[in-house]
C-alpha positions in Angstrom: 67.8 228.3 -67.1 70.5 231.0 -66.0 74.0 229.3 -64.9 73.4 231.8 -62.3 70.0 230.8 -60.9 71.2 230.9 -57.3 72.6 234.6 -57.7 69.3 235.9 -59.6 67.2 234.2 -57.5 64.7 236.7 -55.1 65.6 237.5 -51.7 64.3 238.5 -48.5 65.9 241.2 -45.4 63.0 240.9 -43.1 60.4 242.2 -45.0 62.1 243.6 -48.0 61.5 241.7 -50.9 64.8 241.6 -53.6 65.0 240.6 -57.2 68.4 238.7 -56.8 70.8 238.2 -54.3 73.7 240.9 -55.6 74.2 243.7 -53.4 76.0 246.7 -54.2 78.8 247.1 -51.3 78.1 250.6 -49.3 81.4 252.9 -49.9 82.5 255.9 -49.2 82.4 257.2 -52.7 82.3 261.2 -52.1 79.5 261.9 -54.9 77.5 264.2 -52.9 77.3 268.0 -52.7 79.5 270.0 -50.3 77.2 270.4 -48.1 76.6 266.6 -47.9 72.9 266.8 -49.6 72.6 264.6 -53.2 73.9 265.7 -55.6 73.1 264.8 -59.2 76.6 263.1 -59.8 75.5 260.5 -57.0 71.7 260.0 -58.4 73.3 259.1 -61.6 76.0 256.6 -59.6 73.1 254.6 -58.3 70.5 255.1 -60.9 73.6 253.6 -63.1 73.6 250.6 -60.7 70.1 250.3 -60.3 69.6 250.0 -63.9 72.2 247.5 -64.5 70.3 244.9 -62.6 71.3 245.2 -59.1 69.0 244.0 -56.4 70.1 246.0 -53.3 71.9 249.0 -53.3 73.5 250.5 -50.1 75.0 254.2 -49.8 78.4 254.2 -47.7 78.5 255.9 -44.8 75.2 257.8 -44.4 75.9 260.7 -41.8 73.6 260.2 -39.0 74.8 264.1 -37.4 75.9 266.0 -40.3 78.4 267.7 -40.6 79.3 266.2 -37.0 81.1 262.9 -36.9 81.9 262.7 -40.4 85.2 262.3 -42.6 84.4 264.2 -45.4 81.7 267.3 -46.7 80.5 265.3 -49.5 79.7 262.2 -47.8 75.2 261.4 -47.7 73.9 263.2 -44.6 70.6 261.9 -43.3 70.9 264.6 -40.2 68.2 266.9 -41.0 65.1 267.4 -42.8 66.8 269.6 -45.7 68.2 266.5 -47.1 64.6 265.1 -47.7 64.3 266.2 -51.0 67.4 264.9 -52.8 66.9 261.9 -50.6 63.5 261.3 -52.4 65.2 262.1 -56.0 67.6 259.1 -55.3 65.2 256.9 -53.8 63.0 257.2 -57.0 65.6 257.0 -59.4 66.8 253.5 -58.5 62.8 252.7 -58.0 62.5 253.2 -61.1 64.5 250.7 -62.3 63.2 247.9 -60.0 66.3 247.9 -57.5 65.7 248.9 -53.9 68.3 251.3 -51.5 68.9 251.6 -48.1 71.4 253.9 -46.4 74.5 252.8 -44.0 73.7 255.0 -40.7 77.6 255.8 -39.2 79.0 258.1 -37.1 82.6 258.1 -37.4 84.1 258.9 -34.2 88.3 258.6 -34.7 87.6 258.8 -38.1 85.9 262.3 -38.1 88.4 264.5 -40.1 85.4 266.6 -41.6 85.7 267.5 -37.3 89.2 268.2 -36.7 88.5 270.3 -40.3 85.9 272.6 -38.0 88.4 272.8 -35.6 86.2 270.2 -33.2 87.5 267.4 -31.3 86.3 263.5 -31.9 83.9 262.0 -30.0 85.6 258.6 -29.1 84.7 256.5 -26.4 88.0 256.4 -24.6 91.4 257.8 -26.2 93.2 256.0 -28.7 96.7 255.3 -29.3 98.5 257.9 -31.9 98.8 256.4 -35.3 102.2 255.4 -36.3 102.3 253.5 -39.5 104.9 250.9 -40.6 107.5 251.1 -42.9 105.5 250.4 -45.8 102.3 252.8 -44.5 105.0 255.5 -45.0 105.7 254.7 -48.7 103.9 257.5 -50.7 104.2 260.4 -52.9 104.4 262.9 -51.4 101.5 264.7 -52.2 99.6 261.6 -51.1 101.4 261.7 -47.8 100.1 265.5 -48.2 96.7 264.5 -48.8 96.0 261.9 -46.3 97.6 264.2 -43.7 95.3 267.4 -44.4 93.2 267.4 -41.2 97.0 267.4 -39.3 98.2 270.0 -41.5 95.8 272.9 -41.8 96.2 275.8 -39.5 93.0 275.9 -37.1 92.5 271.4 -37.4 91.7 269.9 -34.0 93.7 266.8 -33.6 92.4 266.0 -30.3 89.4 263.6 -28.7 86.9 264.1 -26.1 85.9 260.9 -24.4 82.3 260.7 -24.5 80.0 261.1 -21.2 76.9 259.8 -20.8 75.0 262.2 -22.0 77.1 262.4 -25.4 76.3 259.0 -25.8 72.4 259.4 -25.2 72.3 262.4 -27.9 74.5 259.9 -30.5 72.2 257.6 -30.6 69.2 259.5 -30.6 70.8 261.2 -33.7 70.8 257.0 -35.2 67.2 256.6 -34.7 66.0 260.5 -35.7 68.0 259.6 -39.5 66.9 256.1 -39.3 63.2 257.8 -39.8 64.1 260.1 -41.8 65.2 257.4 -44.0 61.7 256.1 -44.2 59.9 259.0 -44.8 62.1 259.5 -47.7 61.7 256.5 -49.4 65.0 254.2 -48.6 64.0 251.0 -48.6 65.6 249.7 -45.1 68.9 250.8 -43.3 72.3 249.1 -42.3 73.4 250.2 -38.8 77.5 250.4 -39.5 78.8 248.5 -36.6 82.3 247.9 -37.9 85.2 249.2 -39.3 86.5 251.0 -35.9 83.5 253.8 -36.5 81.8 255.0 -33.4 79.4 252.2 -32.3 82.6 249.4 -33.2 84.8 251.3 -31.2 82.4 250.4 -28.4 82.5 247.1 -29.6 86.3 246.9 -29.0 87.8 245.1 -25.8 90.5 247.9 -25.9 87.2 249.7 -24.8 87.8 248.7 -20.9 85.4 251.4 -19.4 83.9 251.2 -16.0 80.4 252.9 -16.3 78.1 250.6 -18.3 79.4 251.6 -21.7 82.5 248.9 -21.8 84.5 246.0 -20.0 83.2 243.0 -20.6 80.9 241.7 -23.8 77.7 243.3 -22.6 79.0 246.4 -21.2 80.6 246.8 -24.9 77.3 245.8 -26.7 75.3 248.3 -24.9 75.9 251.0 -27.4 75.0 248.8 -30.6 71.8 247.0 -28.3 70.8 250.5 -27.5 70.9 251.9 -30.9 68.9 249.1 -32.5 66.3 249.6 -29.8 66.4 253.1 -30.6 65.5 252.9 -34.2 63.6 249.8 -33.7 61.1 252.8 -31.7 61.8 254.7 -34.5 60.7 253.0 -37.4 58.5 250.3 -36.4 58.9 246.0 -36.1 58.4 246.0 -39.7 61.1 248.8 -41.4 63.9 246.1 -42.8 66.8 247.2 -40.2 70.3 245.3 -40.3 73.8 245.8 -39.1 77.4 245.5 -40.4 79.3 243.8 -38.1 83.1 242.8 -37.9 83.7 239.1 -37.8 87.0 239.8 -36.1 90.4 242.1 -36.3 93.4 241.8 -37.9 97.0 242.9 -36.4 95.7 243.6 -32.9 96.8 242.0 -29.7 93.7 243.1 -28.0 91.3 242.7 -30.7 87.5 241.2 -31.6 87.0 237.7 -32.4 84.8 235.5 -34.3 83.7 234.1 -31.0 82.6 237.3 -29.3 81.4 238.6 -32.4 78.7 235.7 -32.9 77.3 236.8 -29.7 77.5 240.5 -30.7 75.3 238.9 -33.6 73.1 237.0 -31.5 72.1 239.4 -28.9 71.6 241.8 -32.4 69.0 239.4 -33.9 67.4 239.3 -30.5 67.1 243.1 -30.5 65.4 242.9 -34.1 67.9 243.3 -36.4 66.9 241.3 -39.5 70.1 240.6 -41.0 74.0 240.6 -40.5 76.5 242.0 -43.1 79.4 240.5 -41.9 83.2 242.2 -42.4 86.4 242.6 -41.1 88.9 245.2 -39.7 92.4 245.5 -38.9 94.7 247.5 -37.4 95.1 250.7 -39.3 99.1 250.8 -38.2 99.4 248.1 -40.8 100.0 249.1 -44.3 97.9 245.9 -45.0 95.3 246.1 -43.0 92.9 247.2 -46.0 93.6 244.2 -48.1 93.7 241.7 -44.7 90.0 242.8 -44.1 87.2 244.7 -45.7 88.6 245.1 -49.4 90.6 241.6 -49.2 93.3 241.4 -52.3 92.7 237.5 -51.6 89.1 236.0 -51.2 90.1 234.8 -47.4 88.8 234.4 -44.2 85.1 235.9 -44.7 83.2 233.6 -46.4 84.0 230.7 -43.7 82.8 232.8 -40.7 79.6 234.2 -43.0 79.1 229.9 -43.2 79.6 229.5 -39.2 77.7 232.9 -38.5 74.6 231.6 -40.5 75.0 228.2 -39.0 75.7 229.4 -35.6 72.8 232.1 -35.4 70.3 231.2 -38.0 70.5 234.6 -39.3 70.0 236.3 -43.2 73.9 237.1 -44.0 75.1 239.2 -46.5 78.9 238.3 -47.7 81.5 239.4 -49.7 85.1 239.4 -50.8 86.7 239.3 -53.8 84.5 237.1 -55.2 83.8 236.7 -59.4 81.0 235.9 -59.9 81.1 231.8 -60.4 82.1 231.9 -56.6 79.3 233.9 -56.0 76.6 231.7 -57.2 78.5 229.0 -56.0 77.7 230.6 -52.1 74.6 231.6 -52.5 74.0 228.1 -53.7 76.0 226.1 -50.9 74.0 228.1 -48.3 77.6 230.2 -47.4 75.6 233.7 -47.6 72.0 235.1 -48.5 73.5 237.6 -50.4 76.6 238.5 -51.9 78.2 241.9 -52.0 79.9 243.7 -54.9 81.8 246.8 -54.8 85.1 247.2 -57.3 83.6 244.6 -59.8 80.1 247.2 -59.9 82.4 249.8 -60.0 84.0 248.6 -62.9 80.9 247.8 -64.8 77.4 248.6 -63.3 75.4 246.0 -65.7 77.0 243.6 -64.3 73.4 241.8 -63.0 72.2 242.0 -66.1 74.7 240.9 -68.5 74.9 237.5 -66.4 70.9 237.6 -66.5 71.1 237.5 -70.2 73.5 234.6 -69.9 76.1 237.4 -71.5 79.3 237.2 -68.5 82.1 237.3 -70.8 80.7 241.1 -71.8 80.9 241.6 -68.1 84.2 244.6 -68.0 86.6 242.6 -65.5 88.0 244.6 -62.5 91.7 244.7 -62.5 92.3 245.4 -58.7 94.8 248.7 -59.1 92.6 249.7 -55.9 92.3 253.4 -57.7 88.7 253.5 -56.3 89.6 253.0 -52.1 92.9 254.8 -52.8 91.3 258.1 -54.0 88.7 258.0 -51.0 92.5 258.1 -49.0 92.9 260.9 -51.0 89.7 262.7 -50.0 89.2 262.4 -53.9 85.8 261.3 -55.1 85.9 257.9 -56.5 87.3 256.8 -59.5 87.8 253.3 -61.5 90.7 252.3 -63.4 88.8 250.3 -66.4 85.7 252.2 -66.2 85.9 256.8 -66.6 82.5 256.8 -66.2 82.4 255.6 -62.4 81.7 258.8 -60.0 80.7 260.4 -63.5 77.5 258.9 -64.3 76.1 261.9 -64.6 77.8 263.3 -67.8 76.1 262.5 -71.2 77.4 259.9 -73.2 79.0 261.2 -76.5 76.4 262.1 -79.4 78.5 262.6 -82.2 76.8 265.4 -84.6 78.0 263.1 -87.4 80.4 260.3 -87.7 84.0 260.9 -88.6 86.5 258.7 -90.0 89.4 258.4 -87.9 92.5 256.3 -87.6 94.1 254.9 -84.2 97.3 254.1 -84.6 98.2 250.9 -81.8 96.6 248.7 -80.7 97.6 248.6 -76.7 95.0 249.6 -73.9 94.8 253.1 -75.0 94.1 252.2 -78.4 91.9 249.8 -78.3 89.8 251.5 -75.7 89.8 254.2 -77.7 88.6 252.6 -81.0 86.2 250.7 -79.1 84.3 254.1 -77.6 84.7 256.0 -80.6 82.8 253.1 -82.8 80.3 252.9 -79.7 79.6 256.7 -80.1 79.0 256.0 -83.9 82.1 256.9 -85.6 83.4 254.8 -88.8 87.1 253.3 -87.1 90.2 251.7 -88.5 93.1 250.5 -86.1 96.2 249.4 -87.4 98.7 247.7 -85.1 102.2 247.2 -86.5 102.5 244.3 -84.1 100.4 240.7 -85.7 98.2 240.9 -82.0 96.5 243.3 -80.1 97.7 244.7 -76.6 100.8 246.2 -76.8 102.8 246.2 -73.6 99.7 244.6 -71.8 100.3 241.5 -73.1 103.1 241.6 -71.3 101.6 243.0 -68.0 99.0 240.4 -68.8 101.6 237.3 -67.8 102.1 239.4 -64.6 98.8 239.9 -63.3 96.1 237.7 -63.7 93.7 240.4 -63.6 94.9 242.5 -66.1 95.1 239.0 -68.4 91.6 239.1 -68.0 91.7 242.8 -69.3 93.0 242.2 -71.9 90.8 239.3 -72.7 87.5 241.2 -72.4 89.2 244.5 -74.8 90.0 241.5 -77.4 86.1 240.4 -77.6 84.6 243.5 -76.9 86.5 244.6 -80.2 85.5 241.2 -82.1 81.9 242.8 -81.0 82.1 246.0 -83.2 82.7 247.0 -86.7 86.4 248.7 -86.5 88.5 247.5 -89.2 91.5 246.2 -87.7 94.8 246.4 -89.6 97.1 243.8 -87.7 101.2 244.0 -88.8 100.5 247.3 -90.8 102.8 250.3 -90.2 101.3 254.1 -89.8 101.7 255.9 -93.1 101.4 259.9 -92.6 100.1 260.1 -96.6 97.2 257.9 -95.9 96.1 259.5 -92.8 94.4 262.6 -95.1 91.9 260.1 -96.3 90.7 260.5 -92.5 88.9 263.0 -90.6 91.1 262.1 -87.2 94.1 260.8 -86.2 94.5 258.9 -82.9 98.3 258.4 -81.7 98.1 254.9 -79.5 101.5 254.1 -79.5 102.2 253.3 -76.1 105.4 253.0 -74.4 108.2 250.8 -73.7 109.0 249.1 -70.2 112.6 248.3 -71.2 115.7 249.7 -71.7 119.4 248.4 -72.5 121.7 249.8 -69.8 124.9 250.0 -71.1 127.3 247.2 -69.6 124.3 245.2 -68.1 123.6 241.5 -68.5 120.1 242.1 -69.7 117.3 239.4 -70.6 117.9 238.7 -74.3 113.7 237.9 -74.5 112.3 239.7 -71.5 108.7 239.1 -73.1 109.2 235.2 -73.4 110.5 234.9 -70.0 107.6 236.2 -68.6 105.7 233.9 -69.8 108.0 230.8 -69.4 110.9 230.3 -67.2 113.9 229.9 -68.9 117.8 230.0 -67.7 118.5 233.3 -69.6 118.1 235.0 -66.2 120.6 234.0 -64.0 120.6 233.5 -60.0 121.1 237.4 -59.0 118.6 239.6 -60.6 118.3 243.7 -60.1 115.1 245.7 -61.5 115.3 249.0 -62.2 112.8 251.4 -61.9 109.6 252.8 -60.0 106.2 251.9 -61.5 103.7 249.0 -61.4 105.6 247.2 -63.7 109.1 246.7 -62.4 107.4 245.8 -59.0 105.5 243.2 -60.7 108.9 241.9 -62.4 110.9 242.1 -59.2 107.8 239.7 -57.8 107.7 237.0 -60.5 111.7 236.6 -60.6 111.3 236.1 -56.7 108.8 233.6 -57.1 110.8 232.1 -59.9 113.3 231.7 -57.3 116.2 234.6 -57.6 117.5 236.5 -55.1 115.8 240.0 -56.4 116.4 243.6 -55.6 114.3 246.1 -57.0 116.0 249.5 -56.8 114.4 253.1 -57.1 115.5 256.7 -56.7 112.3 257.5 -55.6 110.8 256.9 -51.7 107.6 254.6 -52.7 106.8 252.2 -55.7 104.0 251.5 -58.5 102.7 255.0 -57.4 99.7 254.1 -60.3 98.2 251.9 -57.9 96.3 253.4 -55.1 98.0 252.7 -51.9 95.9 249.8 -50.7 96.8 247.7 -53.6 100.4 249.2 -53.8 101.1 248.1 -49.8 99.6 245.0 -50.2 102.1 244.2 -53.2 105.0 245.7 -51.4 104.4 243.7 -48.4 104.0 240.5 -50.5 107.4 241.1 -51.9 109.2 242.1 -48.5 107.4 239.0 -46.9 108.9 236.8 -49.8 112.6 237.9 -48.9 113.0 240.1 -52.0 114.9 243.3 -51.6 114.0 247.4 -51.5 116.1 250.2 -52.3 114.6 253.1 -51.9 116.0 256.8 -52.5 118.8 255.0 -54.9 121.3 257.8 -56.3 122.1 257.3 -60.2 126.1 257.0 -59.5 124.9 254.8 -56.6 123.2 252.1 -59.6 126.3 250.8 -61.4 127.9 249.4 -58.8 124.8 247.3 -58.1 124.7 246.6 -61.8 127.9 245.3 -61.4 127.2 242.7 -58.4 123.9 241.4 -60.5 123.7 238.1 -63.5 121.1 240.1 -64.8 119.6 243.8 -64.9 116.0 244.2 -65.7 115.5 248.2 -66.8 111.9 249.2 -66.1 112.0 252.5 -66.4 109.4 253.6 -68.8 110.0 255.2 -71.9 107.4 257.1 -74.4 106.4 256.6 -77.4 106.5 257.4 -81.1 105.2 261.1 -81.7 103.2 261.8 -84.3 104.9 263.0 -87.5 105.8 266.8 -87.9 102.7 268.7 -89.9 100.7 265.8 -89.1 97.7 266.9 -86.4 96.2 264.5 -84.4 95.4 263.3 -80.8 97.7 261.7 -78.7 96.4 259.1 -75.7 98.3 256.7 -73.3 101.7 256.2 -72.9 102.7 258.2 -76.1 101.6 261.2 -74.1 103.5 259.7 -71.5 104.2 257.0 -69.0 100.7 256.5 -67.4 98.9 253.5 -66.0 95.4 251.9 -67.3 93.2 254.3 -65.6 95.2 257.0 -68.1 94.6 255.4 -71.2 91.0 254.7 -70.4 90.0 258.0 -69.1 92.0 259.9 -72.0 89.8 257.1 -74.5 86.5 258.2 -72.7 87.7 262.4 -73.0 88.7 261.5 -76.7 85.0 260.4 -77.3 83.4 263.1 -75.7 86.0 265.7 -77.9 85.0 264.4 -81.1 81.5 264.4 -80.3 81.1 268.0 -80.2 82.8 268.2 -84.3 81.1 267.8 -87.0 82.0 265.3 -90.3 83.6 267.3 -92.7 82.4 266.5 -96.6 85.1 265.1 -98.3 83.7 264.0 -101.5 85.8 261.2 -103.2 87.5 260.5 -99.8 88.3 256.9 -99.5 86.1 255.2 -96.2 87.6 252.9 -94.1 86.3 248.7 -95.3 83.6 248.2 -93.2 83.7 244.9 -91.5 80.5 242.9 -90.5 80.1 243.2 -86.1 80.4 240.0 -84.2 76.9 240.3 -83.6 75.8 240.4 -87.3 77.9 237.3 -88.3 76.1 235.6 -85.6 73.1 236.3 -87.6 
């Protein structure tokens, strides 16, 4: 018996019958073609999914009007009968794995930029207010500010609205009930009308929606849309076709906002109307530079799983949850009666075989998700996605390496980059040795590791997956440019540094031990210096440890390696905990702060060792300079995929790296 017999158990939506109760979480990943048809990149996303054991897979924000009402070009249309065909390809990809799909029908209303784009205003059911985010919204890069602001910035955008009149309304959700079809006819296996997230039919939903003709004021004049729509398709696709919404359970950070209590009705009259599920969510003001993380990608497992308990009690209806949950927690609601199914999104993201590792009772293989929130910060970005642990997520489509022969090659360190990158190299079939100077693995992780529980757990899963191969590890041995000849490659790991001396500072004579233990080497007033992840992450733990902190930066943001949902969320954490932010800091403006402080942390990053003159090699991580995890992973994954196309020269007499048995063989 599974420890997970709860989550693995089958399922029912209506009349769609599930394998398990895991749920792949519909986002807006930006995988398909231009022109919004599938594309083989998004086949392969899903198929990926699919094969790794998933029982329900939903694709984000399927555009019911193509390219009308929608965010981006390569988001899934369903609009037209041209998309049939790559429709069908994806259906009977994940089919053939045993997993079923169904497609998120959304029109995006004050969220249309692919509109303003065509120089068209958004349909919106009465104007909103203009966006104006907080202090910590406006923290960015500037070429993310760039980014995020493109549909404000090209010549020709429309930045306006155009309340919708009855008839708009009418054609809308016809075009809901034409894709829901079209949907069928293609193979999907159900579809989740997107009622949330401040879309279209939410924004109906909304008391701020206070019209006077039938489409707003009070609770059912505000239903009408959603009831209407679910009719609609109900016509469409028969009492049968599995048809469910995502509804919000409430709204963060609005005076006038939804509630749990209105929202249970909202789900109540839904079920009446033949809905045969509720995937319940959350949404907050978008003013908020938290409002992400306070809702429907929550940094903390919070409010959701309560009011998916009260919603099921309440209404008697199938519930789909999520929220940061590992997967213990997960079985744990399935099997309390919290939800019928649980979602995953990041922790899929990060490894797609996820369901099937825990199937064969294998969930310490399971690749941990480390929350740098790289995936929803890219879609920001109106990048496709990307994960920070996993290269391959968004590029599922792109063959693994096939080396033409092994080679012998040599990492040298044993951080993230390095041992990511003797762990795919060995996977693709090369013969490995890693030497570490160091007598443990991680490098500067380690150290990140007593920061961040997530990356601990990193780090964790890189020290078994390596247990689990045949690379000969060389712990406390130094790099020695003779020996490298007896090897094909050379891999330069070497990382970084966090730290620095700055001369005249009271520094922290052991910064490592102190952030693992306390100790009174720090004294009372504490200034961190510098602008990534990590001196963030300092600036938070002496804060909690009780110092009066100020972290200090020439730059206008922080942690820029994080995408912004994740860097906010810290930001506001820190600021809500009474530490300090300088922000724009001149250099001649640092010493006298220096001077007012018991102790300076410098975090400004520094690179590593380069390889010897004469000797060639490849350099990945923070020796090619200061990066984040998603660097050294996807430089690891390019590395593979470079020495796969080069063939093992014949060196007779060569010396081979010792072979060491596997973790799997000595378990034989």
């Amino acid at each position: 018996m599974t420890a997970y017999a709860a989550l693995l158990s089958p399922g029912r939506i209506g009349s769609l019958e599930l394998r398990n109760r895991i749920v792949l979480c519909p986002m807006g990943v930006l995988l398909s073609n231009p022109d919004g048809s599938v594309s083989d990149t998004e086949v392969a996303f899903y198929e990926a999914r699919a094969r790794g054991g998933a029982g329900l897979l939903l694709i984000g924000t399927a555009n019911v009007a193509y390219p009308e009402g929608t965010n981006h070009p390569q988001m899934h249309a369903v609009s037209d009968d041209r998309y049939l065909p790559g429709m069908r390809r994806l259906a009977d990809a994940v089919h053939r794995h045993g997993a079923k799909v169904a497609a998120q029908l959304n029109y995006m209303g004050v969220y249309a930029q692919y509109d303003m784009l065509r120089g068209e205003p958004r349909l919106v059911p009465y104007e909103p207010a203009f966006p104006a985010p907080d202090a910590v919204g406006r923290m960015l890069p500037r070429e993310e500010a760039t980014a995020m602001a493109t549909a404000w910035l090209t010549p020709g955008a429309n930045t306006g609205f155009r309340v919708a009149t009855e008839d708009d309304i009418h054609r809308v959700i016809g075009r809901y009930a034409e894709a829901a079809a079209r949907c069928q006819r293609a193979g999907y296996d159900g579809v989740e009308i997107h009622a949330g997230h401040g879309y279209f039919i939410d924004s109906f939903l909304s008391p701020r929606n206070q019209r006077t003709d039938g489409w707003g004021g009070d609770l059912a004049g505000r239903a009408r849309v959603l009831l209407t729509v679910i009719d609609e398709v109900r016509r469409a696709v028969g009492p049968d076709y599995p048809v469910w919404i995502r509804l919000n359970s409430r709204e963060y950070h609005h005076d006038v906002g939804e509630t749990f209590t209105e929202q249970t009705e909202v789900a109540r009259l839904a079920i009446e109307a033949g809905v045969d599920a509720i995937h319940l969510t959350a949404y907050a003001n978008t003013d908020v530079a938290t409002a992400a993380t306070d809702a429907y990608a929550p940094h903390r497992v919070g409010d959701l799983p309560r009011y998916a308990a009260e919603l099921r009690r309440a209404t008697g209806a199938t519930v789909i949850t999520f929220g940061r949950h590992d997967v213990d927690a997960a079985e744990r609601l399935i099997a309390d009666g919290t939800g019928d199914f649980v979602g995953f999104g990041r922790r899929l993201l990060a490894d797609p075989d996820l369901p099937r590792k825990l199937a064969g009772d294998r969930p310490e293989q399971i690749r941990p998700c480390i929350y740098q929130y790289t995936c929803i910060g890219n879609i920001a970005l109106r990048e496709p996605m990307r994960c920070a642990v996993n290269p391959r997520a968004g590029r599922d489509a792109e063959p693994l390496p096939q080396p033409s022969g092994p080679r012998r090659v040599l990492v040298v360190g044993a951080g993230p980059a390095g041992l990511e990158s003797a762990i795919r190299l060995n996977h693709a079939g090369h013969r490995v040795t890693l030497i570490e100077r160091d007598v443990e693995v991680g490098g500067m992780l380690r150290h990140a590791a007593a920061l961040d529980e997530p990356l601990a757990d990193y780090l964790a899963w890189l020290r078994r997956t390596l247990a689990d191969t045949d690379v000969d590890l060389r712990l406390g041995a130094e790099y020695d440019p003779a020996g490298a000849t007896a090897y094909d490659e050379v891999v330069l790991a070497t990382g970084g540094d966090w730290t620095s001396a700055l001369p005249g500072a009271r520094t922290v004579p052991d910064l490592a031990g102190w952030l693992t233990a306390d100790d009174d080497t720090v004294g009372a007033r504490v200034l961190v210096l510098g602008t990534g992840a990590p001196a963030l992450r300092i600036a938070q733990l002496a804060l909690v440890r009780g110092r009066a902190t100020t972290l200090v930066t020439p730059e206008r943001y922080v942690a820029p390696e994080l995408g912004a949902p994740g860097r906010h969320r810290h930001i506001q954490d820190y600021l809500d905990a009474g530490g300090q932010l300088l922000l724009r800091t001149p250099d001649d403006a640092v010493g006298e702060l220096v001077a007012g402080a018991d102790t300076v942390i410098d975090v400004r990053p520094r690179v590593g060792t380069p390889l010897p003159e004469g000797v060639g090699g490849h350099v990945v991580g923070d020796a090619a300079g200061p990066g984040a995890i998603n660097a050294a992973t996807r430089g690891a994954m390019e590395l593979a995929a470079t020495l796969a196309t080069r063939r093992s020269p014949s060196r007779p007499g060569s010396p081979a790296p010792r072979r060491k048995p596997s973790a799997r063989e000595r378990r034989r």
